[in-house]
Structures are given as structure tokens and as C-alpha cells.
C-alpha positions in Angstrom: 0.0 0.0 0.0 1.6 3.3 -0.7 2.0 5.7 1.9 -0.5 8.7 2.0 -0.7 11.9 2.3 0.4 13.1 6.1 -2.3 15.5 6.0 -5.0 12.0 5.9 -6.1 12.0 9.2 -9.1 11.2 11.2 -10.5 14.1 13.9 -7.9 14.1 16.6 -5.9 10.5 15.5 -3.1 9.6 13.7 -2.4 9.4 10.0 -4.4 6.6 8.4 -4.3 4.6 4.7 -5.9 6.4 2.6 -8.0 4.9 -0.9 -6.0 1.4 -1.6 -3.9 3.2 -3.8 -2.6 5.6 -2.1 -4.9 8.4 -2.9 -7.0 11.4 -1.2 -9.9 10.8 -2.9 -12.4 7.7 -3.6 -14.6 7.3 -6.4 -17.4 5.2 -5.8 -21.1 4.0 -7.4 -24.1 1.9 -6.8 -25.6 -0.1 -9.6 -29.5 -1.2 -8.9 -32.9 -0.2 -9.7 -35.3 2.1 -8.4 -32.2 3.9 -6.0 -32.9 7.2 -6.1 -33.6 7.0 -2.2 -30.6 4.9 -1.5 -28.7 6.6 2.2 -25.6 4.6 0.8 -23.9 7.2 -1.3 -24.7 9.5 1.9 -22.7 6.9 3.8 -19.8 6.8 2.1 -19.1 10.3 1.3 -19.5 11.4 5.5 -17.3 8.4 6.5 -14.6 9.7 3.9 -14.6 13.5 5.4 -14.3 12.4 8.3 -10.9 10.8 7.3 -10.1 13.7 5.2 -11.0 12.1 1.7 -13.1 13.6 -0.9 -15.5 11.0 -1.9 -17.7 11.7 -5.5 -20.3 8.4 -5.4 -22.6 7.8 -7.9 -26.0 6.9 -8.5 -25.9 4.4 -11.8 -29.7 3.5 -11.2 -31.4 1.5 -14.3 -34.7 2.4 -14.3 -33.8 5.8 -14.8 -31.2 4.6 -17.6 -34.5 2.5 -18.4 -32.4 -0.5 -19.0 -31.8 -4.1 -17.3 -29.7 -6.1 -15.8 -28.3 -6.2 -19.5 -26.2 -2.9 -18.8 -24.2 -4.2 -16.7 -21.0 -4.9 -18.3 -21.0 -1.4 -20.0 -21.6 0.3 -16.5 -18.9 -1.8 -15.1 -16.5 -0.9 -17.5 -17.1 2.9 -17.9 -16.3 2.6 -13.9 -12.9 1.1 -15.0 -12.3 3.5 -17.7 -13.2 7.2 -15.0 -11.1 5.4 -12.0 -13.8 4.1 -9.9 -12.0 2.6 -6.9 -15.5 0.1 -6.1 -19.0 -0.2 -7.1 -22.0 -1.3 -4.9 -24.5 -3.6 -6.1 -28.0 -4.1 -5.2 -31.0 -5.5 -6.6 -31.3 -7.0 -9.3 -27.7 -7.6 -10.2 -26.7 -9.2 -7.4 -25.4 -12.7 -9.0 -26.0 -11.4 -12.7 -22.3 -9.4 -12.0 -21.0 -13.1 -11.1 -19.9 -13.7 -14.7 -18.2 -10.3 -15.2 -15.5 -10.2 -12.5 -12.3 -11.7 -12.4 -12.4 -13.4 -9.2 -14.3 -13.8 -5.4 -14.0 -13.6 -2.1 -14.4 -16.8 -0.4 -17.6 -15.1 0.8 -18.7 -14.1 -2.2 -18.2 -17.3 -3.6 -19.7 -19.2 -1.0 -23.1 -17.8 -1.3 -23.1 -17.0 -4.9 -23.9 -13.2 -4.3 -22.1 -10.2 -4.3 -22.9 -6.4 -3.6 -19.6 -4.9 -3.3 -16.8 -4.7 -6.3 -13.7 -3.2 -5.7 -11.8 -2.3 -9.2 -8.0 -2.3 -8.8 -4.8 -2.5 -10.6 -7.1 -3.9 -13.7 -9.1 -6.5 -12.0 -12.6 -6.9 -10.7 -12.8 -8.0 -7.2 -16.4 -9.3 -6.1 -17.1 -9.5 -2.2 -20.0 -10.0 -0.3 -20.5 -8.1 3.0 -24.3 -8.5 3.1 -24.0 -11.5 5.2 -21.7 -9.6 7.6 -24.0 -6.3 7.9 -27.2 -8.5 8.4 -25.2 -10.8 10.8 -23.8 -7.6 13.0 -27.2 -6.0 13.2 -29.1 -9.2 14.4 -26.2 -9.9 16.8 -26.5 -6.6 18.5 -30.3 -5.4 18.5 -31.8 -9.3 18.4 -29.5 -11.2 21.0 -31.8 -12.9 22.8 -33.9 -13.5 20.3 -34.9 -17.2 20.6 -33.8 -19.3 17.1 -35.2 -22.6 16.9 -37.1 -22.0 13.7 -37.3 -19.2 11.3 -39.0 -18.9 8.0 -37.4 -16.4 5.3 -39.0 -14.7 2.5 -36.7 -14.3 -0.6 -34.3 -16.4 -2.2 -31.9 -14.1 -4.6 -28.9 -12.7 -3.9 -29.5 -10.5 -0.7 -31.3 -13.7 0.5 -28.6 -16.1 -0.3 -26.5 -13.8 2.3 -29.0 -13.4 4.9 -30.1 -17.0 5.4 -26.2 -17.7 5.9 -25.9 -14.9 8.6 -29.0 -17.2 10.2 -27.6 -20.0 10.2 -24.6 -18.9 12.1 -26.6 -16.8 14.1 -27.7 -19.6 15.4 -31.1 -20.8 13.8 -31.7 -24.6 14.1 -34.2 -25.0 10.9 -34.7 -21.9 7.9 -37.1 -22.3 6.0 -37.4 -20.5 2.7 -40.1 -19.4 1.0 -39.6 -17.8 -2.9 -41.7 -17.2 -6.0 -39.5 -19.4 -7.5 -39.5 -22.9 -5.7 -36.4 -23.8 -7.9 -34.3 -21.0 -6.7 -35.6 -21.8 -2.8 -34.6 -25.1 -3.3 -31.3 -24.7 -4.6 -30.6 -21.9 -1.7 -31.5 -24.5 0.7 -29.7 -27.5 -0.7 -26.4 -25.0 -0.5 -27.0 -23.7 3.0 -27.6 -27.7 4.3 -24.0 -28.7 2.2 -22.3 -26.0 4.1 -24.3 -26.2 7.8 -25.8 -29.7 7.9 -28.8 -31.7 6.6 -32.2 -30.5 7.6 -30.7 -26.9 8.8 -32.9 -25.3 5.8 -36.0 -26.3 3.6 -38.0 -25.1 1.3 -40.9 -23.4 3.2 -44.5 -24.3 3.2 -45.5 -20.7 4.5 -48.5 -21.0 6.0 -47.3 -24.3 8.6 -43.6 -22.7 8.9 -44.7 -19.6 10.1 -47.5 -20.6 12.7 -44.4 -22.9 14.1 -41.4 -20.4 13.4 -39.7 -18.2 16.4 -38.9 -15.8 13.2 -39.4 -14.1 10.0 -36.8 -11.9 7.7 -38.2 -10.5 4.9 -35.4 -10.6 1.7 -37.8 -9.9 -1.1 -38.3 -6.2 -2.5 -41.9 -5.9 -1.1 -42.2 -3.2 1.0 -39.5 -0.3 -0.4 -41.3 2.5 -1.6 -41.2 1.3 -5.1 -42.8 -2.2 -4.3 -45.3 -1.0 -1.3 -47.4 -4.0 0.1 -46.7 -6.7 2.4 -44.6 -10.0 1.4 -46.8 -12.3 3.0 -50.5 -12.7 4.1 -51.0 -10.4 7.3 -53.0 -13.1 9.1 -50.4 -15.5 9.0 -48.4 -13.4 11.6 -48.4 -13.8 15.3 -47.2 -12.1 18.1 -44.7 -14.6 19.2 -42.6 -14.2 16.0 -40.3 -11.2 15.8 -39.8 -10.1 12.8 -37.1 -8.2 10.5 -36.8 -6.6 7.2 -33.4 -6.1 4.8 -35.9 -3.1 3.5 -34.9 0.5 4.9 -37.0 3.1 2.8 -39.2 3.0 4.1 -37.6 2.2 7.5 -40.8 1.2 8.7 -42.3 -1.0 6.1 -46.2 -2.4 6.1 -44.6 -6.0 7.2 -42.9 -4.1 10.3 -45.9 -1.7 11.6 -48.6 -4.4 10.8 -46.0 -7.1 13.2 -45.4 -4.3 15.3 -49.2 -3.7 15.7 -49.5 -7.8 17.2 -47.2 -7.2 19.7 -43.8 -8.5 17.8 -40.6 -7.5 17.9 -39.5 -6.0 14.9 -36.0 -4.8 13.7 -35.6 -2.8 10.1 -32.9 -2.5 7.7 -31.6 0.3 8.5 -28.7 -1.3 10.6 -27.8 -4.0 7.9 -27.6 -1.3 5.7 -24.9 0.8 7.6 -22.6 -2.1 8.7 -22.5 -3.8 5.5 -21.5 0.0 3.9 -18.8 -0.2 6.8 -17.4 -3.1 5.6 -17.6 -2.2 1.9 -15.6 0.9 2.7 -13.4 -0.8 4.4 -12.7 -2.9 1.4 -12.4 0.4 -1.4 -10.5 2.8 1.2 -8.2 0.4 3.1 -9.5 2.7 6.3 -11.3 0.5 8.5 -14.5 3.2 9.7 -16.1 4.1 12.6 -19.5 2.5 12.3 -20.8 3.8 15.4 -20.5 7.7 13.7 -22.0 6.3 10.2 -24.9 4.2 12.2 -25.3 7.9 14.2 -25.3 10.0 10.9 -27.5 7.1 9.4 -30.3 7.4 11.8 -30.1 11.6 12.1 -30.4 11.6 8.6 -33.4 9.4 8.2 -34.6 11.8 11.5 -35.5 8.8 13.3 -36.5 9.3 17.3 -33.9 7.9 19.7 -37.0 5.5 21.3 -37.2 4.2 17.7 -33.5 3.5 17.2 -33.5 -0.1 18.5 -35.2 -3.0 18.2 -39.3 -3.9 19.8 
């Protein structure tokens, strides 16, 4: 890593890395659909002030391009070609970008999934810190949580991460429910290879979640482009609790209506911050003070302190 710039420095610390390369300024972009509302680029740019980096990060969203998944190797490349040090990836092109990097984290790989790229020294590096973000925010706001069973809505490539953070969280039996049996099947033949036979299943909703301790929502039902509910409101009950990968709106219809039974209910708003930590981490070489981005997060989003945690 080359050495930076002595004037790189956190608020009252010591010199730090600066971007990978040596440099005192990051370029950055998120590539999804519908993400005009997205708090990520947000993220990114106040972390990098605060260690004395100017940060541009930008919005590459396809349904304003009005294209497809289909645009992603030219929007991949033009990032090469301006000096883009990373890209975020959302939905859809989660496991479409598979096929267009040059290798994977064992992570990454693993779960067949990635949402961060970092572009360096002509290669395309995929990693996946979804898993890690969800994993973090579960660990801290649902630790007592109990885990015998949970049922999981979404099988692509956010839910490919999250049903692993599950399973090491701790849950005994996942069963996963998607539009798609194949793909719900094939996510829970992996997760079984990796954790153990019978540790996940493909669901049958309504019998899972009358028996389930739990309930993650991993489809795109519920963000302010897809309002609605993911799932039959009278299948809840208030011994489940019940979270969301979904943060705008922070409080989605699945949250308030669980909310409204009595459950406890934890959004997205805390994956989202801790998997942007360790996706910085990844394009700046500066490991980040998630505390301050998770603080900046929530003032942002102007969310009362009594609403901050977890129900």
C-alpha cells in the first residue's frame, strides 16, 4: 500500500491509509434499480470526510437509464475507464455481476452473491458483506432472540446472504419461501451442504410460520417502489419477531402491521450501515467508525432515539 498523504487523518488520530492506492480521494457507485432513495452514497461520502477524503459516489440507477440487468458490463466498464476505486451492487444484479468479475472472495463465492466490487490495478474484485452487515445488526439489537425455527421470505442474492448470517446466528431449521420454488430449493440444498442436513427447507409458508420463532423478509416488497406486504398479514403472530433487509421506508407495512401484534420488529436500516462499513473498508483500506455512520444514518433518516433499537 503506498503511503498517503500526512495530512490524511481522522478528527484528533493519527495518520491513516488512505483509498488502496494511495490516494485522497475515492470514487465510488451503486448499480440497482429504483435507488434514487438509496442513504448509501450518503454513507460513504461522511465516512470519507471524516478521514479527510473527498469522496464523488454515484448513482448508476437502471430504471432511470430505463435499461436491465443487460447494462451491466458497460456500466462496469465505464467505472474502470473514470477510475472508480468500487461499485456497490444491489437488486437485481446481485449474482447477474457473477460472470463479469475476475475473481471472489471466499464469501462471495460461497453464497453465490455479491454487492460490493472493488476495481484495482485492472481487476474486478467481487465480495460479499451482506451477510456480515445483516449478521452484525441481528447480533446486537436481536441477541436474545430465541432461534429454533425461522421462516425467510426471498431467495436471490440479498437472501442467499442473509439465510447464511441465520444459520450462524444460530437458527436450528430456515425455511425459505420464494416465487421461484427452484431458486428456494437450490438456496437451501447449499445452506444444508455448508451447515448440515435439515438446517434449511424449502418453506410451506403458511405451517412454517405458525411454528417459526422468526421471520426476515429478503424480497423487495415493502420499499417505496414495491409498497405492500410479502406475506398474508393473518399469518403473523405475536410470538414471532420479525425483520426486514428493506430501509426506505424504514418502517415497512410488514414491520408496523408485526409491530401492531405485539412483535418485535427490527428494520434494515442497521444491515444497511454495517455492510456500507465493511464495503468501505474494502475500497479505502480505512477501517470506519461505524458507530458515527450508524449515528449520521439514523439523524439523517430523522429517526426518534425511542425508535433507534429494536421492539
Amino acid at each position: 500500500m503506498a503511503t498517503p498523504p500526512a495530512t490524511l487523518q481522522p478528527a484528533g488520530g493519527q495518520p491513516v491509509p488512505a483509498a488502496a492506492d494511495g490516494a485522497d480521494s475515492l470514487r465510488l457507485g451503486l448499480i440497482g434499480a429504483g435507488i434514487q432513495a438509496s442513504r448509501t452514497p450518503a454513507l460513504h461520502m461522511h465516512e470519507a470526510a471524516e478521514w479527510g477524503l473527498a469522496c464523488d459516489y454515484r448513482l448508476l440507477d437502471l430504471d432511470a437509464m430505463g435499461a436491465g440487468a443487460d447494462a451491466l458490463p458497460g456500466l462496469l466498464q465505464m467505472a474502470e475507464d473514470e477510475g472508480f476505486a468500487g461499485l456497490n451492487i444491489t437488486y437485481p444484479c446481485k449474482q447477474e455481476v457473477l460472470e463479469l468479475l475476475d475473481d471472489l472472495s471466499g464469501e462471495a463465492r460461497a453464497l453465490g452473491a455479491v454487492n460490493t466490487v472493488v476495481l484495482r490495478h485492472g481487476r474486478r474484485i467481487g465480495h460479499n458483506t451482506d451477510c456480515s452487515g445483516f449478521g452484525e445488526s441481528f447480533r446486537r439489537f436481536l441477541p436474545d432472540a430465541s432461534r429454533a425455527r425461522a421462516v425467510q421470505l426471498g431467495a436471490g442474492g440479498a437472501g442467499a446472504a442473509v439465510a447464511e448470517a441465520l444459520l450462524r446466528q444460530g437458527v436450528g431449521r430456515l425455511a425459505i419461501h420464494d416465487t421461484d420454488p427452484e431458486r428456494a430449493a437450490a438456496l437451501a440444498g447449499a445452506l444444508c451442504a455448508r451447515h448440515g442436513s435439515g438446517r434449511a427447507a424449502v418453506a410451506d409458508l403458511a405451517r412454517d410460520v405458525a411454528a417459526a420463532d422468526g421471520l426476515v423478509n429478503c424480497t423487495p416488497v415493502g420499499m417505496a417502489k414495491l409498497p405492500g406486504m410479502p406475506l398474508a398479514e393473518t399469518l403473523l403472530h405475536p410470538r414471532l419477531w420479525v425483520t426486514e433487509i428493506v430501509y426506505f421506508p424504514l418502517e415497512t407495512a410488514l414491520l408496523r402491521t408485526a409491530k401492531n401484534l405485539g412483535c418485535r420488529t427490527l428494520h434494515g436500516g442497521y444491515m444497511a450501515v454495517f455492510q456500507a462499513a465493511h464495503a468501505f473498508r474494502l475500497f479505502s483500506g480505512i477501517t470506519p467508525d461505524a458507530e458515527r455512520m450508524l449515528r449520521g444514518f439514523l439523524k439523517a433518516l430523522e429517526v426518534p432515539p425511542a425508535d433507534q433499537g429494536s421492539r
